[in-house]
GUGUBA-886608 format. One record per atom (N, C-alpha, C): atom name; z, y, x; residue in three letters. Coordinates in Angstrom, 3 decimals. Example, Ala and Ser with C-alpha at 12.3 -4.5 7.8 and 13.67 -1.06 7.14 Angstrom:
! GUGUBA-886608
    a         c3         c2         c1     r
    N      7.800     -5.690     13.190   ALA
   CA      7.800     -4.500     12.300   ALA
    C      7.800     -3.300     13.200   ALA
    N      7.080     -2.250     12.850   SER
   CA      7.140     -1.060     13.670   SER
    C      7.870      0.030     12.900   SER
This chain:
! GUGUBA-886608
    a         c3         c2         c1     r
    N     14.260     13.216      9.929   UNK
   CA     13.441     14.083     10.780   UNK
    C     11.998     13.608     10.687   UNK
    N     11.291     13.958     10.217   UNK
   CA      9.961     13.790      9.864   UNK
    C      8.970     14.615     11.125   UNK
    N      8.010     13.590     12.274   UNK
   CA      7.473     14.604     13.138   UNK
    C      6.046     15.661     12.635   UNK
    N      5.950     15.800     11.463   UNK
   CA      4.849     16.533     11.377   UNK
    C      5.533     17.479      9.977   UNK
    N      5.104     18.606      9.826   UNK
   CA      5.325     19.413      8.919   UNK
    C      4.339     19.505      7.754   UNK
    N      4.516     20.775      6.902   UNK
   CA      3.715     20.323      5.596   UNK
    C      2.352     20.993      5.968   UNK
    N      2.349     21.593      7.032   UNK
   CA      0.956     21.919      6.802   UNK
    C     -0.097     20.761      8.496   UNK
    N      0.518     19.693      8.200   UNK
   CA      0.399     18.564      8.630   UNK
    C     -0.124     18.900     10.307   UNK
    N      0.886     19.563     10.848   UNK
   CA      0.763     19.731     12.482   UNK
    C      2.324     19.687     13.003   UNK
    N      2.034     18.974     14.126   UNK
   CA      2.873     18.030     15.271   UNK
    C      4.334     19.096     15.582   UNK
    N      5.521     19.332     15.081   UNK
   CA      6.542     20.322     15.335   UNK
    C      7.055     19.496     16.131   UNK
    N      6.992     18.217     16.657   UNK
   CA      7.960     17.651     18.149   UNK
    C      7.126     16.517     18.549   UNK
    N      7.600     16.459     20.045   UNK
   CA      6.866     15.381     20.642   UNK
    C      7.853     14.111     20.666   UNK
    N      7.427     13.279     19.492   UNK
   CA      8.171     12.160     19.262   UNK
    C      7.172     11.174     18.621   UNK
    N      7.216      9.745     18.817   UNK
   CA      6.240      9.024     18.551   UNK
    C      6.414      8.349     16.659   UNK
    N      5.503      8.595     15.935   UNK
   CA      5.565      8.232     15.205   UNK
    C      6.750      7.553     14.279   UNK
    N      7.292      7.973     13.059   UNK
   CA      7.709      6.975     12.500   UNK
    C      7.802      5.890     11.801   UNK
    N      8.312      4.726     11.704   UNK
   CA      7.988      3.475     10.925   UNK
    C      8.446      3.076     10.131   UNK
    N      7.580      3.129      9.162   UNK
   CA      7.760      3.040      7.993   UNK
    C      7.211      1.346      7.132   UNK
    N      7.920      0.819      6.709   UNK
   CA      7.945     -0.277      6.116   UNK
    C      7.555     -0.156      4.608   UNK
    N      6.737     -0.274      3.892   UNK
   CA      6.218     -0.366      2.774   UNK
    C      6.393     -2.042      2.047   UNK
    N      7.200     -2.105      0.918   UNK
   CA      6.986     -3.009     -0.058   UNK
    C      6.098     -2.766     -1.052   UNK
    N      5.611     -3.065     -1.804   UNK
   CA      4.628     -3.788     -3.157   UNK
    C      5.305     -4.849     -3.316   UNK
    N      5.195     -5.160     -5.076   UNK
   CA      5.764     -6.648     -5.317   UNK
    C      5.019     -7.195     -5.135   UNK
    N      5.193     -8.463     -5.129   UNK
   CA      4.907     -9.768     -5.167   UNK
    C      3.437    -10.039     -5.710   UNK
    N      3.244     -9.553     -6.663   UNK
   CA      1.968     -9.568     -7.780   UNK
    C      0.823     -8.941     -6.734   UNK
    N      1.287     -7.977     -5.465   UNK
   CA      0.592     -7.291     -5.124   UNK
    C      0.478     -8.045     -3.743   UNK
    N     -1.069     -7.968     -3.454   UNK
   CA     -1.446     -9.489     -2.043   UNK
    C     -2.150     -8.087     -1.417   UNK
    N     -1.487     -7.798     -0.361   UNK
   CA     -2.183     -7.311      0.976   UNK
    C     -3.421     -7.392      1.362   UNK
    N     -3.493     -8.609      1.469   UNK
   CA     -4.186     -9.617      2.438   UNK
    C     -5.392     -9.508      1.455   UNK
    N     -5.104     -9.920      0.253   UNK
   CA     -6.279    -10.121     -0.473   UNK
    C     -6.932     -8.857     -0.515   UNK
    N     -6.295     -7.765     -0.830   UNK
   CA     -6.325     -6.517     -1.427   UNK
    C     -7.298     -5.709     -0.235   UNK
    N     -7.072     -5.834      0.985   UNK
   CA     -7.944     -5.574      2.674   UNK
    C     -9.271     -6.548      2.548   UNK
    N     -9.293     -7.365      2.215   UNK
   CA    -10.556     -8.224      1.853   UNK
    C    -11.182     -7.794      1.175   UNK
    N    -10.890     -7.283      0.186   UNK
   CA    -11.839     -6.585     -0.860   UNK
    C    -11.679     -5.166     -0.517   UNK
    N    -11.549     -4.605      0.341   UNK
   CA    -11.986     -3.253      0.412   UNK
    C    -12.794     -3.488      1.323   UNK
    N    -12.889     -4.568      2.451   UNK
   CA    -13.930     -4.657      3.607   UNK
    C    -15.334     -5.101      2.330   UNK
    N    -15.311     -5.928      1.622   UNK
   CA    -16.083     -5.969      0.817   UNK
    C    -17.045     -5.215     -0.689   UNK
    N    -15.817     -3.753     -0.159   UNK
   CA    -16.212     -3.244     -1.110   UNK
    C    -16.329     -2.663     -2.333   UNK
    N    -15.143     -3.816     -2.932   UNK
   CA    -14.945     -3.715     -4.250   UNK
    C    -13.914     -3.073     -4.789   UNK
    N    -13.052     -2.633     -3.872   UNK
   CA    -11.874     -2.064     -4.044   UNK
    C    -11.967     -0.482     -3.897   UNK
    N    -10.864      0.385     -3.890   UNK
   CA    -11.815      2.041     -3.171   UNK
    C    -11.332      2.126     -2.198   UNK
    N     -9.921      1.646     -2.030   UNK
   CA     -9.256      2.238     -0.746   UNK
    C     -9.061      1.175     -0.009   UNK
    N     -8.281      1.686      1.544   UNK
   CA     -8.287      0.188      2.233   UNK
    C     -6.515     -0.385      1.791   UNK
    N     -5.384      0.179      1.091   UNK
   CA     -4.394      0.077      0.805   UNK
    C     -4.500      0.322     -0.533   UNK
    N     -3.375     -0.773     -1.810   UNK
   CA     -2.920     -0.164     -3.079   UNK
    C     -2.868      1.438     -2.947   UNK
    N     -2.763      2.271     -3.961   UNK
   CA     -2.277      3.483     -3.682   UNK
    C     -2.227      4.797     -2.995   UNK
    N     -3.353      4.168     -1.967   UNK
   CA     -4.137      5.035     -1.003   UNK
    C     -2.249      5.425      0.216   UNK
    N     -1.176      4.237      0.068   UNK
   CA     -0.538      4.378      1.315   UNK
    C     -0.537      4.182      2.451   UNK
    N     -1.726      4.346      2.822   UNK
   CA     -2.283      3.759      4.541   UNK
    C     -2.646      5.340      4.913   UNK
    N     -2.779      5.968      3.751   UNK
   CA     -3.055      7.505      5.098   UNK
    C     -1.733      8.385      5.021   UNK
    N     -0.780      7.673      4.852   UNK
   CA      0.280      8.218      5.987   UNK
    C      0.735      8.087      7.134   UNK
    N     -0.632      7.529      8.142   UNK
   CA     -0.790      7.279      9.215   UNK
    C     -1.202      9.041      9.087   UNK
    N     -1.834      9.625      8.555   UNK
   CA     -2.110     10.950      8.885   UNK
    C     -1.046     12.218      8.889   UNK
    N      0.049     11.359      8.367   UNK
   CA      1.280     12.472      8.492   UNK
    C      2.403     12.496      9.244   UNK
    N      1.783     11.467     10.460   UNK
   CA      2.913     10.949     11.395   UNK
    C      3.908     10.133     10.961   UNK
    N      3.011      8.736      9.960   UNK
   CA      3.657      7.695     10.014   UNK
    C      3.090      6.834     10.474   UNK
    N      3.642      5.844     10.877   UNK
   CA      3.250      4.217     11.280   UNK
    C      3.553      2.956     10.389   UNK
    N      3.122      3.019      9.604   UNK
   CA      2.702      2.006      7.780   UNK
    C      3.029      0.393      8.479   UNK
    N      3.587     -0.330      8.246   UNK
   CA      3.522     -1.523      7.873   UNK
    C      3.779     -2.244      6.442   UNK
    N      3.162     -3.003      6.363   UNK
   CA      3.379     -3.860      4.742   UNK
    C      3.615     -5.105      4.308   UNK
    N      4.320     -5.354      3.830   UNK
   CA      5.179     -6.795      3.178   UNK
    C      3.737     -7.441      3.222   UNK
    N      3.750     -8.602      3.455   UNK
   CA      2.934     -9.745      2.899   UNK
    C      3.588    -10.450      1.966   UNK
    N      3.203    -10.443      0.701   UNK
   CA      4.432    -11.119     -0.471   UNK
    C      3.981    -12.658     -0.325   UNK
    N      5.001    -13.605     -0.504   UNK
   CA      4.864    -15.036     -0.752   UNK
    C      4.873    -15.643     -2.019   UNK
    N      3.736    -16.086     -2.902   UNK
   CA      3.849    -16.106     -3.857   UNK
    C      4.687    -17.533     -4.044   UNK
    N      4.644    -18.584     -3.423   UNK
   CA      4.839    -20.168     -3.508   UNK
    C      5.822    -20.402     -2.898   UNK
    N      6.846    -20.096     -2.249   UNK
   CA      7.496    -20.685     -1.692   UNK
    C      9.350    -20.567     -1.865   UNK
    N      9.705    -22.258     -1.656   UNK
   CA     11.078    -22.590     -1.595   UNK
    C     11.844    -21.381     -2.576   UNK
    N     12.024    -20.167     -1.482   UNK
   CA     12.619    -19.465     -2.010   UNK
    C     12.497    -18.491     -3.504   UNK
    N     10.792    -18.337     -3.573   UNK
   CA     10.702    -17.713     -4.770   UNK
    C     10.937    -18.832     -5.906   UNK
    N     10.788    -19.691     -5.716   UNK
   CA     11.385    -20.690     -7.044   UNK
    C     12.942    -20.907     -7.110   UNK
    N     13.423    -20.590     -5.905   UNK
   CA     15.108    -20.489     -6.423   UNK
    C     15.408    -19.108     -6.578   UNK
    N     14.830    -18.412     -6.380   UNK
   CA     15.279    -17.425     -7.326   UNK
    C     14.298    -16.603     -8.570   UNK
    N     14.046    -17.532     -8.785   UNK
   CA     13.158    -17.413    -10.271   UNK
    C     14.158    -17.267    -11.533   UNK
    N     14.893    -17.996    -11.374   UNK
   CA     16.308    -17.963    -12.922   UNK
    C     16.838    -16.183    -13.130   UNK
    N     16.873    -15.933    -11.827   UNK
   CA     17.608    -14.391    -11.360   UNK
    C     16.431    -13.487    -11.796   UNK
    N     15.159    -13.645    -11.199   UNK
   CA     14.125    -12.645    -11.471   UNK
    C     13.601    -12.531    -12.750   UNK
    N     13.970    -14.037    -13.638   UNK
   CA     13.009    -14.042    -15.207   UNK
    C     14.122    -12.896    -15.675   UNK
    N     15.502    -12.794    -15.435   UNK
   CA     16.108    -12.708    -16.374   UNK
    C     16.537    -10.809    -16.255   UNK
    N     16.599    -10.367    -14.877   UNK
   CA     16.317     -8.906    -14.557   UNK
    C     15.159     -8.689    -14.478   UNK
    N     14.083     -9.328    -13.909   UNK
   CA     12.431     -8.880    -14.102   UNK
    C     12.643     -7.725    -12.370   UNK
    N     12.874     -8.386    -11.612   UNK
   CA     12.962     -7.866    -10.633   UNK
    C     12.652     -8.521     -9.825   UNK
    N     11.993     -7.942     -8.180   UNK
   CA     11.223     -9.309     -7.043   UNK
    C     12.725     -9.563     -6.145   UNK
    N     13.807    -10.480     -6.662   UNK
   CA     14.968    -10.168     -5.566   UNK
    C     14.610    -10.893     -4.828   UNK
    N     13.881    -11.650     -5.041   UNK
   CA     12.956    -12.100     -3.446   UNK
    C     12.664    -11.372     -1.692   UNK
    N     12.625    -10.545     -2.422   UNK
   CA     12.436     -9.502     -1.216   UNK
    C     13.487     -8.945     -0.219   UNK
    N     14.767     -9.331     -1.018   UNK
   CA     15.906     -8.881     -0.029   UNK
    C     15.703     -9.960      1.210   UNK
    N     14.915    -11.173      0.889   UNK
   CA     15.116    -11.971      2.045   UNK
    C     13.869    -12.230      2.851   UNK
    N     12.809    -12.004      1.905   UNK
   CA     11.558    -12.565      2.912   UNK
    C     11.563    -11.187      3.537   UNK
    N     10.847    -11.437      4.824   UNK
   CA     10.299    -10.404      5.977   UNK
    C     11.362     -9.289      6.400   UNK
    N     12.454    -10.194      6.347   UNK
   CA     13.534     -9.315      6.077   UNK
    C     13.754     -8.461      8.248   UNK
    N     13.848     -9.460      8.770   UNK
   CA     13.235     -9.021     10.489   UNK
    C     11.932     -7.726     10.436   UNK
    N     11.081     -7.873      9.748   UNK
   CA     10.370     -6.756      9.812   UNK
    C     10.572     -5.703      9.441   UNK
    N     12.277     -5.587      8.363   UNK
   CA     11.929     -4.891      7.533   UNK
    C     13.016     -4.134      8.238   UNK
    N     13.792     -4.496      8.958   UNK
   CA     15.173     -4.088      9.901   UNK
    C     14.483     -3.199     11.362   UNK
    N     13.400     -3.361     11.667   UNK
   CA     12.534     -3.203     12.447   UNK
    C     12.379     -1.904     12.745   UNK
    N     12.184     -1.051     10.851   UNK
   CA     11.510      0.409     10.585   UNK
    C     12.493      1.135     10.551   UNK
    N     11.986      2.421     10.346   UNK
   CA     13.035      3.486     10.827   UNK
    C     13.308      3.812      9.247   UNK
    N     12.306      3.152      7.999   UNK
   CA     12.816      3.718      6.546   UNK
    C     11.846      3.056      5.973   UNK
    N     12.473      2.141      4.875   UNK
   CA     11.859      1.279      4.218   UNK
    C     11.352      2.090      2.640   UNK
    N     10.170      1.963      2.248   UNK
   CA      9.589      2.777      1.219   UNK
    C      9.410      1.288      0.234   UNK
    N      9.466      1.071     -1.129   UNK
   CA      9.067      0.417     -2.232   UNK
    C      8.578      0.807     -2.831   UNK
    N      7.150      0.642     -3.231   UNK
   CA      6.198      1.388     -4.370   UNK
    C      7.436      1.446     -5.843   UNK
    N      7.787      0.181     -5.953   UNK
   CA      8.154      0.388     -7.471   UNK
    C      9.720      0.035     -7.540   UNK
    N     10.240     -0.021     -8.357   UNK
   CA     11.597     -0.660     -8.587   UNK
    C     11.979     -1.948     -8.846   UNK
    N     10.690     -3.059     -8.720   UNK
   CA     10.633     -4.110     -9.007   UNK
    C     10.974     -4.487     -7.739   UNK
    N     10.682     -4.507     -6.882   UNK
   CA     10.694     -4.118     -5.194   UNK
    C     11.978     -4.191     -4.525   UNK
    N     12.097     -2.119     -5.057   UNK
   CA     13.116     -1.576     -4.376   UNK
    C     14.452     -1.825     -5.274   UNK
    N     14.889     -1.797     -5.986   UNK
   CA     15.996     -2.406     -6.533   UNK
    C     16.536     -3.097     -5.639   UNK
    N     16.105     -4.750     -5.375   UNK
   CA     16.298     -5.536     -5.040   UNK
    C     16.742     -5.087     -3.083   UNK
    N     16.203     -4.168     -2.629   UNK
   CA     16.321     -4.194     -1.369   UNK
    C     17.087     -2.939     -1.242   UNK
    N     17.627     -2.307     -1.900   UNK
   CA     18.527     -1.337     -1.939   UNK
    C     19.823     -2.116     -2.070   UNK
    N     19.974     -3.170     -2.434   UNK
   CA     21.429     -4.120     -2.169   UNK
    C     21.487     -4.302     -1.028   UNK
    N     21.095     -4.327      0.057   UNK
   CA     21.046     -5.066      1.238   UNK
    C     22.371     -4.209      2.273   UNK
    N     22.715     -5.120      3.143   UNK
   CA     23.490     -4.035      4.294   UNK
    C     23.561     -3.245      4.423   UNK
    N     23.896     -2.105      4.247   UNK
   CA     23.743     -0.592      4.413   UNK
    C     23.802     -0.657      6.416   UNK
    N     24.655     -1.393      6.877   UNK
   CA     24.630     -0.925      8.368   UNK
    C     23.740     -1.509      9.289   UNK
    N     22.988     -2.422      8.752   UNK
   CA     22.006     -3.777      9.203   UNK
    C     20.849     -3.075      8.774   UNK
    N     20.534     -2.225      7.878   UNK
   CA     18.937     -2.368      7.114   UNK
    C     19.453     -0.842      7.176   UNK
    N     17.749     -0.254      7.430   UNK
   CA     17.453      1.245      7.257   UNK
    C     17.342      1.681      6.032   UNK
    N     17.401      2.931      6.008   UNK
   CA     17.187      3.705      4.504   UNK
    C     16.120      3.379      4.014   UNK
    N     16.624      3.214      2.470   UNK
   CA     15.954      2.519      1.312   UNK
    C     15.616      3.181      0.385   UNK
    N     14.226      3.624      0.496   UNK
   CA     13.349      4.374     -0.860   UNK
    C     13.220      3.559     -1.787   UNK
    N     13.041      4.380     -2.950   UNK
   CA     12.357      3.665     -3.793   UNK
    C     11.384      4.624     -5.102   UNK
    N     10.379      3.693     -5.582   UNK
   CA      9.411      4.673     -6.428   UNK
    C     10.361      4.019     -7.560   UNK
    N     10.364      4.990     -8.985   UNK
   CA     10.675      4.666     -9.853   UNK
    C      9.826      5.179    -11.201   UNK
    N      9.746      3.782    -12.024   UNK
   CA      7.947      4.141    -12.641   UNK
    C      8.951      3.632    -14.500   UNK
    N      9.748      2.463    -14.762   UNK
   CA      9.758      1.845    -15.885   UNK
    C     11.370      2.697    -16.296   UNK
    N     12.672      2.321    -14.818   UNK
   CA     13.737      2.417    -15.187   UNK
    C     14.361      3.817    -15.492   UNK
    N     13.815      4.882    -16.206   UNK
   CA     13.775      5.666    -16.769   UNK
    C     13.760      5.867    -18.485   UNK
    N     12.940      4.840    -18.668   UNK
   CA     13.188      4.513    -20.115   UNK
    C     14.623      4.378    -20.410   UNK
    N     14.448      4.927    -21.848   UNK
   CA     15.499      5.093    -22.445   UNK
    C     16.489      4.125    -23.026   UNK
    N     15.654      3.294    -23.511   UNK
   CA     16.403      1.699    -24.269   UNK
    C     16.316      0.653    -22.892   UNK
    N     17.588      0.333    -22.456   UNK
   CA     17.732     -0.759    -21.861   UNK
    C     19.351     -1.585    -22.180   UNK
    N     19.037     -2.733    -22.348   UNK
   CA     19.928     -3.726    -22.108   UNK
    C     21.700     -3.288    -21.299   UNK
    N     22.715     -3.376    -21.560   UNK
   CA     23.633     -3.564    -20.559   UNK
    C     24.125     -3.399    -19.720   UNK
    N     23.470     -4.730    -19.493   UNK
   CA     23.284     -5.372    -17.874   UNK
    C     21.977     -4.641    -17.006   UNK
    N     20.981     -4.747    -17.457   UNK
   CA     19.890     -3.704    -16.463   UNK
    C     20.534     -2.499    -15.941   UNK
    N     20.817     -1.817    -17.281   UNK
   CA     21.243     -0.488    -17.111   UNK
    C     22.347     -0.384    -15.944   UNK
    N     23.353     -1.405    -15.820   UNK
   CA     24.114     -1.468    -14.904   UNK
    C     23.750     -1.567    -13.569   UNK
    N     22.646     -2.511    -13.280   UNK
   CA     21.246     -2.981    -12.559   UNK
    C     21.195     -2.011    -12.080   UNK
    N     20.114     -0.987    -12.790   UNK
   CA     19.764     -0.066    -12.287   UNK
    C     20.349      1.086    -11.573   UNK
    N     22.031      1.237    -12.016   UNK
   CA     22.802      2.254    -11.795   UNK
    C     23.343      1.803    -10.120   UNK
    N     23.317      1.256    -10.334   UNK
   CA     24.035      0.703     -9.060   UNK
    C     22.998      0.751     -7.607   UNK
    N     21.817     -0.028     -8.361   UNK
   CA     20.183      0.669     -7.485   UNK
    C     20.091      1.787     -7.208   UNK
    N     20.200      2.572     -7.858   UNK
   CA     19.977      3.965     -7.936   UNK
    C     21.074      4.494     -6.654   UNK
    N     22.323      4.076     -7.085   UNK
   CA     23.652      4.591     -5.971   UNK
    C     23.178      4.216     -4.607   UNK
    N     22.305      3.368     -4.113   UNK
   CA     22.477      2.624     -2.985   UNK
    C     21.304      3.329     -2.145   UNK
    N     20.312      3.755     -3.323   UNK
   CA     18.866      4.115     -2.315   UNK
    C     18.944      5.079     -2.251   UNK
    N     18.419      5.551     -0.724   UNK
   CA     18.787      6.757     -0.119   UNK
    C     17.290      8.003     -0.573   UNK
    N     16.641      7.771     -1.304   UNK
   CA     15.733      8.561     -2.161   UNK
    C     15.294      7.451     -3.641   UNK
    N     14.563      8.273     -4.065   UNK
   CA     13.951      7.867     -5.582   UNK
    C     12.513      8.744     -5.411   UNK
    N     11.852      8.134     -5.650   UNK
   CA     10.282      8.938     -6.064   UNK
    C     10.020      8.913     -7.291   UNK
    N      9.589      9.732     -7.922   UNK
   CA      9.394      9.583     -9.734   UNK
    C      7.757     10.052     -9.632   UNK
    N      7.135      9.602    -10.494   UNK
   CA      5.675     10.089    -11.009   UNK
    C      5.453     11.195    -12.060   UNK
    N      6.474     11.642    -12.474   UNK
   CA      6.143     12.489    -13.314   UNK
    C      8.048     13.174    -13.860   UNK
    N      7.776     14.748    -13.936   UNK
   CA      9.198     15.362    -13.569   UNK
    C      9.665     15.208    -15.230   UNK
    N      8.638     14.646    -16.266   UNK
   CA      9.668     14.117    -17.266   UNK
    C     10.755     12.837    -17.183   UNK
    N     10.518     12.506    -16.300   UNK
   CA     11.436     11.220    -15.913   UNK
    C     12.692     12.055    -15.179   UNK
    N     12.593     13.289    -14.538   UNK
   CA     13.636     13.805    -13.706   UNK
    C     14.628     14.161    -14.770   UNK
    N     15.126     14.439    -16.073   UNK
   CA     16.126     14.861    -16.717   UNK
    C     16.897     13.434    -16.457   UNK
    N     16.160     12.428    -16.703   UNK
   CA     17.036     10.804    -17.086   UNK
    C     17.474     10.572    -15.641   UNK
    N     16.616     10.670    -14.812   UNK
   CA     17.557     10.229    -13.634   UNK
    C     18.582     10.805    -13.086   UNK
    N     18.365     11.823    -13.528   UNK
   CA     20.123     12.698    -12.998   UNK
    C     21.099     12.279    -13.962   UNK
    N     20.655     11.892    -15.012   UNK
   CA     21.714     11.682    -16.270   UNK
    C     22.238     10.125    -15.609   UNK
    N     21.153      9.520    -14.973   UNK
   CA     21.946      7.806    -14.183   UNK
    C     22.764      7.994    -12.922   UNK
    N     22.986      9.421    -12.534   UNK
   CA     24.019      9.593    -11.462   UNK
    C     23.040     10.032     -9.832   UNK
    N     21.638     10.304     -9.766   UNK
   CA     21.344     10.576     -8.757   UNK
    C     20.826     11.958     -8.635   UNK
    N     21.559     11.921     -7.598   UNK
   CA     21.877     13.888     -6.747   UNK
    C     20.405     14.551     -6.832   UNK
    N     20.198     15.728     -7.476   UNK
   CA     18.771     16.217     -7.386   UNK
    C     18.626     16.202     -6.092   UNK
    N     18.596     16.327     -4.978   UNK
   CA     18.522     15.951     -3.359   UNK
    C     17.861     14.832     -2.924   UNK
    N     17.743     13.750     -3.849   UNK
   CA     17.372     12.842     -3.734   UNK
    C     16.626     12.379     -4.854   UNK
    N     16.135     12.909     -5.466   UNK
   CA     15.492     12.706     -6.500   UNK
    C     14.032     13.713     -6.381   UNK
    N     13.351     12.850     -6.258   UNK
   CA     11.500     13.630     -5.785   UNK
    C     10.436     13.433     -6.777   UNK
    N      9.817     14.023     -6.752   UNK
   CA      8.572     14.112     -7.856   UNK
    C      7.113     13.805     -7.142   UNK
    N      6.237     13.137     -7.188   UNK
   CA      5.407     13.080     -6.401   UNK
    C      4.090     12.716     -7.097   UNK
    N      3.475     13.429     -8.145   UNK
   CA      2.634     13.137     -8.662   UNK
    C      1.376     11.645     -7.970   UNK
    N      1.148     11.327     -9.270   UNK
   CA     -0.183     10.279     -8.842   UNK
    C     -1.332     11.450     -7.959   UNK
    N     -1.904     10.497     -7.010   UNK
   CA     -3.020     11.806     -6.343   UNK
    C     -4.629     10.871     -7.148   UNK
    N     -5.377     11.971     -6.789   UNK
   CA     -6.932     11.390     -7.347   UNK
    C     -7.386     11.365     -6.289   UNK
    N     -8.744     10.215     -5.708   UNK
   CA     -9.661     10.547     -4.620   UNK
    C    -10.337     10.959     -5.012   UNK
    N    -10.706     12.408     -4.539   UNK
   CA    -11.434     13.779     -4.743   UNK
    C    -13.142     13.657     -4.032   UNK
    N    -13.009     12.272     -3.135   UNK
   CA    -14.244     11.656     -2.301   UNK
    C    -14.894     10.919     -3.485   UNK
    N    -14.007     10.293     -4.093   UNK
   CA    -14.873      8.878     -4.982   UNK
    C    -15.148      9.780     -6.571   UNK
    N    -13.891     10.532     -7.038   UNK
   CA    -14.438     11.157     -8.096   UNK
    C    -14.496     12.666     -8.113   UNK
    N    -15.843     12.690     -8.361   UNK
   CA    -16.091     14.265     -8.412   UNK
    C    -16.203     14.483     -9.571   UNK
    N    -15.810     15.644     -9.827   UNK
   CA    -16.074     16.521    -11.449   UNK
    C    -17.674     16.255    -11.724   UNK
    N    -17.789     16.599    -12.894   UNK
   CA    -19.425     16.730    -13.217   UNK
    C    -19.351     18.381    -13.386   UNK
    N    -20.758     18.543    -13.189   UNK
   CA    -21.177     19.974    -13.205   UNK
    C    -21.038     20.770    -15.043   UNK
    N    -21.086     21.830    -14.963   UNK
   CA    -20.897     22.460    -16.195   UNK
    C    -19.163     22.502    -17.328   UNK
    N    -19.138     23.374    -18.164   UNK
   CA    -17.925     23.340    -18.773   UNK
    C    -17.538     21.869    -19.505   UNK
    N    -16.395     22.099    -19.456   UNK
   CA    -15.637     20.827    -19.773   UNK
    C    -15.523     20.998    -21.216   UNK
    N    -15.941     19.992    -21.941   UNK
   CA    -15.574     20.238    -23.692   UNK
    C    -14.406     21.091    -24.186   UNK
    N    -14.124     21.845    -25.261   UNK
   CA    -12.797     22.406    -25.178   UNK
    C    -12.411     21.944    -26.462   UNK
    N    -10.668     21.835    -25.696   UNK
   CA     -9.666     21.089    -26.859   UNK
    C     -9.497     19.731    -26.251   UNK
    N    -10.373     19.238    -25.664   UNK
   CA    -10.388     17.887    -25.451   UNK
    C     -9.451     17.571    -24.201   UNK
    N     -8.502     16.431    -24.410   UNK
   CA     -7.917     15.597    -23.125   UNK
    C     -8.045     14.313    -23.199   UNK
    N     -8.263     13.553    -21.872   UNK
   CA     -8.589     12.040    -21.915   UNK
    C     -7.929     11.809    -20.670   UNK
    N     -7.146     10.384    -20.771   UNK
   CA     -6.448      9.789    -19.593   UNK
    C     -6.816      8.440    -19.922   UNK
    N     -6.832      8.203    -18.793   UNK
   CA     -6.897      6.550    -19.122   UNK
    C     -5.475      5.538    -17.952   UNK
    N     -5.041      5.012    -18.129   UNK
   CA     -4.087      3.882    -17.745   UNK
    C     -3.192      3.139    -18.590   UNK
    N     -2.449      2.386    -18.319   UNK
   CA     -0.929      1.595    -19.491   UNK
    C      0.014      2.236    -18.841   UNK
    N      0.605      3.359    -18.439   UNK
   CA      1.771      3.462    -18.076   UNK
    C      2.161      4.599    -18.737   UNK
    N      3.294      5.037    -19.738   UNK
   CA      3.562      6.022    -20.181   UNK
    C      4.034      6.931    -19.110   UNK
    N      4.369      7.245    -18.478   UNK
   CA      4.907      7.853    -17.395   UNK
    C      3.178      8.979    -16.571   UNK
């Protein structure tokens, strides 16, 4: 039950929902809010997920631990899936807290889609790599089983949607949600656009 609709006005009087946001590990909060007070960053969140405070959510976010106890014992597990299973345990009280836990990526959400199903809230997850076609085994198994457990999938792009139904998840649960642009920071330039021409820039085939 989501309290706001798509044309982003209030259909019940119910207070916000909470929503728990992961980023891996690689990805520092803390640091990441520092440098937007400073400037250097564009937004005040990775991903621009802090303005789903504007759609009648209430955002909280992992603080990842890069150093500690636990991420070095399970370092053997993570070199070898390339996954943060770290995360099933740190902030794990906060994460029981929300009414629906969101993971930017599958590095993330994988890992926290194992968890309790009756203890831990529904488990999103974005899915950006495990779509590719050539995998290992064991990932592939990895992933299938990820896939069974989380109660959505977000994809970036609907060429990835043929493969994920082919890994067993219900079009129902399987979402498309394009990358967005800030339309504030980049504006078009004036006049026609060269023709014939396309340019993208990032590393992610997807």
């Amino acid at each position: 039950v989501y309290p706001y609709g798509k044309d982003n006005q209030k259909v019940m009087d119910q207070p916000a929902m909470r929503m728990y946001i992961q980023y891996d590990r690689k990805m520092d909060v803390t640091s990441w809010a520092e440098s937007y007070q400073a400037g250097t960053v564009p937004d005040e969140m990775p991903y621009g997920l802090h303005h789903l405070r504007e759609c009648g959510w209430e955002p909280s976010f992992r603080h990842a631990r890069s150093s500690t106890i636990l991420t070095r014992a399970m370092k053997p597990v993570e070199s070898r899936l390339g996954l943060d299973v770290a995360a099933l345990v740190e902030e794990k009280r906060k994460r029981r807290q929300a009414d629906v836990v969101f993971s930017w990526n599958e590095g993330v959400g994988f890992p926290t889609a194992w968890g309790p199903r009756v203890r831990e809230p529904p488990s999103v997850t974005g899915c950006i790599w495990a779509t590719d076609q050539a995998m290992p085994s064991l990932m592939e198994r990895v992933i299938r089983h990820s896939l069974r457990r989380s109660a959505g999938v977000v994809l970036l792009s609907s060429g990835q949607l043929p493969r994920i139904l082919e890994m067993g998840v219900e079009r129902d649960r399987a979402h498309v949600v394009s990358m967005g642009v800030d339309s504030d920071r980049f504006v078009p330039l004036a006049g026609d656009p060269t023709p014939s021409m396309v340019m993208s820039a990032g590393n992610d085939q997807h």
